[in-house]
N, C-alpha and C positions, 0 to 999 in steps of 0.2 A: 779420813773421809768426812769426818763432824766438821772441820775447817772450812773444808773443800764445798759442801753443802751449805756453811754457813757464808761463805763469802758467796755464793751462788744465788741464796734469799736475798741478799742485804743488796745486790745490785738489780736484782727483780724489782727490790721494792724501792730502793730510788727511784728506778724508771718506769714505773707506775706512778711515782709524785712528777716526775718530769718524763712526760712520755716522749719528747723529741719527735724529729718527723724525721721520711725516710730522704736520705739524700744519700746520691748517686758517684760513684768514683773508679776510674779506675789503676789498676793493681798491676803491677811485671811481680812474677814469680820466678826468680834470681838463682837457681842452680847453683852452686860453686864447683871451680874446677872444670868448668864445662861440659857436667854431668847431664842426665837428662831428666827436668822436670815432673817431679812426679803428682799425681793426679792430686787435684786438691779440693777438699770438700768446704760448706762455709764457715764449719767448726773450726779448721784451719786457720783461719783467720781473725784474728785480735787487733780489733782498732779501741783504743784509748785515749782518753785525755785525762791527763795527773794520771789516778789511780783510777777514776772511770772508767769502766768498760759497755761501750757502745754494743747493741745487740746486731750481727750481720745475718742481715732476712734474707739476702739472694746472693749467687754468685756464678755468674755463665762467662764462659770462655770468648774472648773477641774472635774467635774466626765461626765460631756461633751466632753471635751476635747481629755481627757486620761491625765496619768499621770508616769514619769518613777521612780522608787525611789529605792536606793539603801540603803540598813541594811548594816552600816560598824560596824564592833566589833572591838573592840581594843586586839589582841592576846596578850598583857602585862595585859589584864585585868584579876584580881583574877577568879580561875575558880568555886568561890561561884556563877559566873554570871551561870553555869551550872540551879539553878534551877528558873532561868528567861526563858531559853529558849521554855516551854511551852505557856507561855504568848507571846512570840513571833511568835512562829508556831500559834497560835488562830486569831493574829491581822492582819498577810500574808495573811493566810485563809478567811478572812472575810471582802476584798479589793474589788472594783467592779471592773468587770470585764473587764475595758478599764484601768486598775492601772497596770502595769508590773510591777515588785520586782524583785530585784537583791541583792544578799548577796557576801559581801568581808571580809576581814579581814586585819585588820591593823599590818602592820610590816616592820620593817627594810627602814620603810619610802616611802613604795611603798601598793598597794593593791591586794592582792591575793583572785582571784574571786571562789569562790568553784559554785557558781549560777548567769551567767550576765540575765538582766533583763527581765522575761519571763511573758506571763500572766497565767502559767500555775504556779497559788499560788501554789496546794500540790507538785509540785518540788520544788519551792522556800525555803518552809517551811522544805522541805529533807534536805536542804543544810546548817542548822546552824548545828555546832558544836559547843563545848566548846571551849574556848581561850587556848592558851598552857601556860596563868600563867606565862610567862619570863618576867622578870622586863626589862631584857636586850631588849624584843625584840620589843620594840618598840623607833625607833630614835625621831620620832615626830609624833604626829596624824594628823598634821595638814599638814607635808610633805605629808603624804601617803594623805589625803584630795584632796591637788594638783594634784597629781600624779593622781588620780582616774579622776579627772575633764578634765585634759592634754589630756586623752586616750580614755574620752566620746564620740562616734560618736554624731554628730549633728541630732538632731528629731524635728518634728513640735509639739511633746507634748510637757507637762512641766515639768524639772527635779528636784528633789529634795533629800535630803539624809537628816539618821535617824543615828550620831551618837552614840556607846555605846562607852565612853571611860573617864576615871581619868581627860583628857584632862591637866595633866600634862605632858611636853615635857622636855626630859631627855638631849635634842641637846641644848637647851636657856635656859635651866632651871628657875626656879621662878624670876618674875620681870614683872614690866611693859615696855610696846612697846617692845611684842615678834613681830621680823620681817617675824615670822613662821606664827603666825597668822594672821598678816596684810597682808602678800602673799596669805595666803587662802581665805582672805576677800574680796581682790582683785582676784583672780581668780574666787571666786565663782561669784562676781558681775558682771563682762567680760562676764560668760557664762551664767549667769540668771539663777544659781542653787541657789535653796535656802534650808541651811544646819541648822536643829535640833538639838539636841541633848539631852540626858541622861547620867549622872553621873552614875558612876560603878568604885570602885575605883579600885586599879590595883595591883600588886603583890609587892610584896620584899618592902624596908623601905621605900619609899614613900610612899605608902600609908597609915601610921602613921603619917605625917609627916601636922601638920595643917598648915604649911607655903607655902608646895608645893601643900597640895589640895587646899587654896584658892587660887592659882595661875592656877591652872589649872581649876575652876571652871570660874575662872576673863574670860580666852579666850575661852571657851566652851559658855557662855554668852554675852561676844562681836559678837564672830561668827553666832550666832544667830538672835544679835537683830539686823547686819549691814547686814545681808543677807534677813531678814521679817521670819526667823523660831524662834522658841521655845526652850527653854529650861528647862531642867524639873533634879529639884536634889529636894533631902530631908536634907539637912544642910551637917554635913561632912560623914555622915553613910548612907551606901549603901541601896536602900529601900530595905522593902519585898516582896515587888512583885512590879511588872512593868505594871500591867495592869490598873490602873486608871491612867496614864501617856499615856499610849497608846490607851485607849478609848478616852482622851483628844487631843490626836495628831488626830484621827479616825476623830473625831470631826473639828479639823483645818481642815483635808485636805477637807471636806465635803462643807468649807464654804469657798472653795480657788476659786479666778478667775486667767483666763489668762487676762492680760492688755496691749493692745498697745496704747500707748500715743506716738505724734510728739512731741518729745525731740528737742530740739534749743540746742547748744554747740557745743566744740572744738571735731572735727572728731579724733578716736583715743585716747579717755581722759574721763573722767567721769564725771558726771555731779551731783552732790548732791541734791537729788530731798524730797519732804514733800507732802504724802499724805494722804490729810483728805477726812471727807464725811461730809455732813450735816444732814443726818437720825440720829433721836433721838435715843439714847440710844447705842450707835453704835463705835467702835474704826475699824481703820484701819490700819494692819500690812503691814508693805512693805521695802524692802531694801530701806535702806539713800543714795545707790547711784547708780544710772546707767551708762552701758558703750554704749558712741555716737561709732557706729561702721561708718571704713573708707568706703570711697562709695558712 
């Protein structure tokens, strides 16, 4: 107990010399086994950096919150994505009703909204269409990623996106440290979006091509796991259906919280943060970095 106390003083009183400011994130709380989540308070929660421990001052569940999320398609994607789009219309539809949904589509390195984020799901679900299948017309997915995040107005809820895309980029093409990616990673992390995604391979020779889908699967999965979202592929073949991918996403967002933890670091700069829990049986998803805003 004298241990326990003491290491309890000794990080009061660091952060009392660095009191950090409050920045905001959010958290999947991870069942194993496919158990059912149990209730989780903010004590629960341990976010670190080295041997720092970050104090966590709130934590509210996203279907409390609200939630904003945008369905980007990738329009270079093959338009066999045509008979996914029911399973997508079914998972829109069946979002609580504090969930807003927004649909875009990925092109020419920018995104073209046919639905910005409403809670009125059956417009939402109005607004998919199929891809136009142009190999060309996608420069990068991860440009247009940016480009979406750039033009986000700022909300008290919590943002999130669902990409569908080959996540091969036709601008950097195959290779490690795409800076296309590492922009999005960093952009995502800045605004506290956290980006999913699903493989759909995409049109013309690339998507034959098992060099450039492992490369675009490589940053579809980084993006991911440096943002605390999911990524969901079936090896190099497109699934058959999309809907136990999306009962499982249904599932993430259900066990999502909003997190504000006093972050200590350089104003303007990111902070590489490690968040565990100690409840058995239990993982916890969460971006590897945050951003200390100036202020």
């Amino acid at each position: 107990m004298k241990t326990l106390a003491l290491s309890v003083a000794l990080m009061l009183a660091a952060h009392a010399q660095n009191p950090g400011v409050p920045v905001r994130m959010v958290v999947t709380v991870e069942p194993h086994h496919g158990a059912a989540a149990p209730p989780v308070s903010p004590a629960d929660i341990m976010v670190y950096h080295n041997k720092d421990r970050f104090p966590v001052t709130a934590l509210t569940p996203l279907r409390s919150t609200g939630l904003q999320l945008w369905i980007l398609i990738d329009d270079g994607a093959d338009t066999a994505l045509g008979s996914q789009l029911g399973d997508l219309r079914k998972f829109i539809q069946a979002q609580p009703v504090n969930f807003e949904v927004g649909v875009g589509y990925m092109r020419n390195g920018t995104v073209t909204s046919t639905q910005r984020p409403t809670p009125d799901h059956e417009l939402a679900a109005k607004a998919l269409r199929l891809p136009l299948g142009d190999a060309g017309a996608s420069t990068s997915p991860y440009i247009s990623l940016v480009d979406l995040i750039k033009k986000w107005p700022p909300t008290e809820r919590a943002r999130e996106v669902l990409m569908i895309s080959s996540g091969i980029d036709p601008l950097y093409g195959p290779g490690p440290q795409n800076p296309y990616v590492q922009r999005a990673i960093d952009e995502a992390q800045r605004a506290g979006v956290v980006v999913s995604s699903i493989f759909f391979g995409g049109a013309g020779h690339s998507a034959h091509s098992y060099w450039q889908i492992t490369w675009g699967q490589n940053g579809l999965s980084q993006l991911a796991e440096e943002t605390g979202g999911e990524f969901y592929w079936q090896g190099m073949s497109n699934p058959v259906s999309f809907s136990p991918y999306l009962d499982e996403f249904s599932g993430v967002l259900n066990n999502q919280y909003l997190v504000t933890a006093v972050v200590s670091g350089k104003p303007g700069g990111f902070e590489p943060i490690k968040v565990r829990t100690e409840i058995p049986h239990v993982s916890v998803v969460a971006p590897s970095k945050v951003y200390i805003p100036k202020g």
